[in-house]
N, C-alpha and C positions, 0 to 999 in steps of 0.2 A: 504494500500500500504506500502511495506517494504520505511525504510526509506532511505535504502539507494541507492534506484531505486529511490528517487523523485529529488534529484540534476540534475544528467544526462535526466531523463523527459523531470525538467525546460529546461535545457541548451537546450535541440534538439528541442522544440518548439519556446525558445525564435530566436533559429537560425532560424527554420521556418517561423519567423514572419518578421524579418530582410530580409533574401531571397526575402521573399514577396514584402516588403513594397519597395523592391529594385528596382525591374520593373519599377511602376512610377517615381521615383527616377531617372533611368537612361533616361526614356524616355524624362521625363523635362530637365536633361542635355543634351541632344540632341536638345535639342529646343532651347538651348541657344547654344550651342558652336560644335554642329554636329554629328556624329557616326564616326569620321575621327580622331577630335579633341579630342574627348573624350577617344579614345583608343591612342589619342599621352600622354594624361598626364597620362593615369593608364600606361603606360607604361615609366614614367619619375621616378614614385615614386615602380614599381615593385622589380628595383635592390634592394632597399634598404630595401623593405619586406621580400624579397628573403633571403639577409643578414644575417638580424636581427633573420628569423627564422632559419636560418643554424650554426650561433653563439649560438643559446639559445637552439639547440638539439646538435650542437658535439662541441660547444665552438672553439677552434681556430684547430682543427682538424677534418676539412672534411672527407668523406667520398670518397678513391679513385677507380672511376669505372676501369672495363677491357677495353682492347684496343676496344675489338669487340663491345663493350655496347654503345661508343661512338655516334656513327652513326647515331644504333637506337634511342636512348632518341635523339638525333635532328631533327630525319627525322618528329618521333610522338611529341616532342612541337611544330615543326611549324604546323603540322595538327590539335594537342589536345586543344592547346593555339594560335596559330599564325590565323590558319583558322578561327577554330571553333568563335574563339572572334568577327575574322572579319565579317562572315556571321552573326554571332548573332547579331550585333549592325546595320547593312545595312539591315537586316530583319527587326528589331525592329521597324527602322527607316520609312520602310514603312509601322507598320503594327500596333500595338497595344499592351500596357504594357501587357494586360488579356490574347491578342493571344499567345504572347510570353510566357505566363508561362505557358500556356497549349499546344503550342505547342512543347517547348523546353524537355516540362515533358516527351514525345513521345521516350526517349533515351532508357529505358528499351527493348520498341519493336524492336528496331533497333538492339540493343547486342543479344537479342534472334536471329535474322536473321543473322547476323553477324556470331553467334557460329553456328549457322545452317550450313550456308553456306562453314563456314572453314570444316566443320564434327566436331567439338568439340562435340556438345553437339544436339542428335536431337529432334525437339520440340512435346511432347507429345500433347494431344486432347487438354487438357485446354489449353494447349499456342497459339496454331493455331486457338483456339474460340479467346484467347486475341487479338492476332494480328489482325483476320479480326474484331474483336470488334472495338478496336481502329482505324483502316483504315475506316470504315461506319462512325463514329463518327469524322474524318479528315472533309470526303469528306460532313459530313453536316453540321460543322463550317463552312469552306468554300465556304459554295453553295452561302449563300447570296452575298458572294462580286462577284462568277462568274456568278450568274445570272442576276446580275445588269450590268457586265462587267468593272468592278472594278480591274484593271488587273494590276496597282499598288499594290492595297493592296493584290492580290490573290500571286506578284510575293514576296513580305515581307513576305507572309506565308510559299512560298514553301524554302524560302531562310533561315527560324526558320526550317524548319524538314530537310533542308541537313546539319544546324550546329548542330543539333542535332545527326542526325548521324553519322559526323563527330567524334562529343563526345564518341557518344560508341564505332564508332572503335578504338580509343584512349585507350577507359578503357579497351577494349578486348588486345589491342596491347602492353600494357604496363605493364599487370599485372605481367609476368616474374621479369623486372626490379624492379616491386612495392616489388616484393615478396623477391626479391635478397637483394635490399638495401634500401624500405622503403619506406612509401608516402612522409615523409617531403624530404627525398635526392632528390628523381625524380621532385618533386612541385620545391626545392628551385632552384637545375640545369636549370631545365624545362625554368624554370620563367627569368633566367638572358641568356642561352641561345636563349631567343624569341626576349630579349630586343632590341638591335642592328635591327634585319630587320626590327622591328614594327616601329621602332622611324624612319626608312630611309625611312620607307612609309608614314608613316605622318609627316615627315619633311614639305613636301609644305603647307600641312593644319597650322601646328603649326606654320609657318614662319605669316601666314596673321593674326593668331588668335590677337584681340587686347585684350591683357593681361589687361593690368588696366582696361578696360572697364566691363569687367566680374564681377558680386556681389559676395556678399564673401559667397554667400549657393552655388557658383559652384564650391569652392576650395573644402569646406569642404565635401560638399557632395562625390567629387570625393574621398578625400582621405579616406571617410568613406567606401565607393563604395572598393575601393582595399585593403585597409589595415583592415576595420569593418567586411563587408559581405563575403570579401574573405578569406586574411590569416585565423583572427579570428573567423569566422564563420567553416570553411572546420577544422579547427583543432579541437573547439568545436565538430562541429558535427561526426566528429572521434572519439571523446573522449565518447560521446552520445551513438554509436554505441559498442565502444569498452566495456562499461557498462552494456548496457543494451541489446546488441544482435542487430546484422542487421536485423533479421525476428521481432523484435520491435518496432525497429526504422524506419525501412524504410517507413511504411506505414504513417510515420506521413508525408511526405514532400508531399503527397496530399493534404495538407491543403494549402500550398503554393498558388495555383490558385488563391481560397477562398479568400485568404489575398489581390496577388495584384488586385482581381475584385474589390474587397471591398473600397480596397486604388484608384485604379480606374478611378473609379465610385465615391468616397465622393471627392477626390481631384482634377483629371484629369478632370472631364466633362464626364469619357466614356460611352456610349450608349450602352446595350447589345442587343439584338434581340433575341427572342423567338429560332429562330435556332441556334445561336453562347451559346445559355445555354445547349440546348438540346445535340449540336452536344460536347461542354465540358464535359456533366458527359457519354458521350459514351466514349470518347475518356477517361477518366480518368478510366472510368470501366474495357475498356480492359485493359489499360496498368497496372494496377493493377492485373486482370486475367493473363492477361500472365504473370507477374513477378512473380508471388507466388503459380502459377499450379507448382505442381513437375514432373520435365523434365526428361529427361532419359540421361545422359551424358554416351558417346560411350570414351571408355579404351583407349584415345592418346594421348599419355603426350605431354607436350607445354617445349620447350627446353627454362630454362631459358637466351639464347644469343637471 
């Protein structure tokens, strides 16, 4: 291996492994302080990630958007950041650190239908094997909790693959702006324009939260959780990609699942079932087939406003 494809490797595994171990991670915060609470304090300590990463790419010279760009970057962080966080941690909440990372993984399939749907892009033989790959592999994670009538945990599932979709219409929705002014501009805007509504909606949760009561792996964990796995990690794993190539890198965040099963399972107590393994490597096979079948994109440029 050249040597200097082995830094950017390490770094996009070691992000993989972080991602991972982040699942149980959150799901334990949630057992101590809620899916409510927990997105009141990431989002106490966001402005100041936001910040700090906006200072350390334009120093005290921001980047100024068009009047028209406005709108959009807020309309997509309340959907990309504001929704997506909330269905993901009220999913989580009912459902499992393992379901969650495999179900969340499910965002590729969704941008494919998504570009579909716009007419961006339309989806070739392999992509439409990945998608119904991945949908048969849904519906047989799934069977066990609805054939027991598990109708909590079946409703945490379906509420992981609508923030997942959420997700890729985001990444569909935004790449104009990405492309115009950048991922760190649109992440750091993104991140302080969310702040304000998040914090008004879990005002009532953080008002009862008894702060001193809380052990001190809830603070840390949390600020590791937004400032480790998020800023640090998404910028790493940028820099991973930017190195080593997207058709590289991408395929390694299928290892993720692997990670939080493992974390789990050795930490959480989790239980898997002969069909929630099964119905996982369906689901990771399509989404994998469809992401990397080459698609046929139809000639319609995307205006970047």
């Amino acid at each position: 291996m050249n040597d200097r494809h082995t830094p950017p490797l390490l770094a996009a595994l070691a992000v993989v492994l972080v991602w991972g171990l982040n699942f149980p991670l959150q799901k334990a915060l949630f057992g101590q302080i809620g899916p409510v609470g927990f997105l009141g304090l990431r989002y106490l300590l966001m402005p100041f990630c936001a910040v700090a990463l906006l200072c350390w790419r334009f120093g005290t010279r921001w980047p100024r958007l068009d009047r028209g760009e406005v709108w959009p970057l807020v309309r997509l962080t309340l959907v990309g950041q504001g929704l997506h966080l909330s269905l993901s941690a009220l999913g989580m909440q009912g459902s499992t650190a393992f379901s969650a990372s495999v179900l969340l993984a499910c965002g590729p399939v969704f941008t494919l239908l998504i570009l579909r749907a716009s007419g961006v892009e339309k989806l070739s033989r392999g992509q439409v094997a990945g998608v119904a790959t991945a949908a048969t592999g849904a519906l047989l994670f799934t069977s066990d909790k609805l054939l027991s009538a598990d109708w909590h945990a079946g409703l945490g599932d379906l509420t992981l693959l609508a923030a997942a979709a959420l997700f890729s219409y985001y990444t569909v929705a935004s790449k104009p702006l990405i492309q115009h002014h950048g991922g760190v501009t649109v992440l750091g805007y993104g991140s302080l324009i969310c702040t304000l509504p998040m914090l008004l909606w879990c005002a009532p949760t953080l008002a009862t939260l008894e702060w001193a009561a809380q052990p001190a792996w809830v603070w840390t964990g949390t600020v590791w959780q937004v400032a480790g796995g998020g800023f640090v990690g998404w910028l790493a794993w940028g820099w991973a990609n930017e190195k080593r190539g997207v058709a590289r890198t991408a395929p390694l965040i299928y290892l993720m699942p692997l990670v939080a099963g493992l974390a789990a399972w050795a930490w959480g107590g989790e239980v898997f079932t002969l069909p929630k393994l099964l119905g996982a490597g369906v689901i990771l096979a399509g989404v994998a087939l469809a992401q990397f079948s080459r698609g046929n994109t139809a000639p319609r440029p995307v205006s970047p406003r």
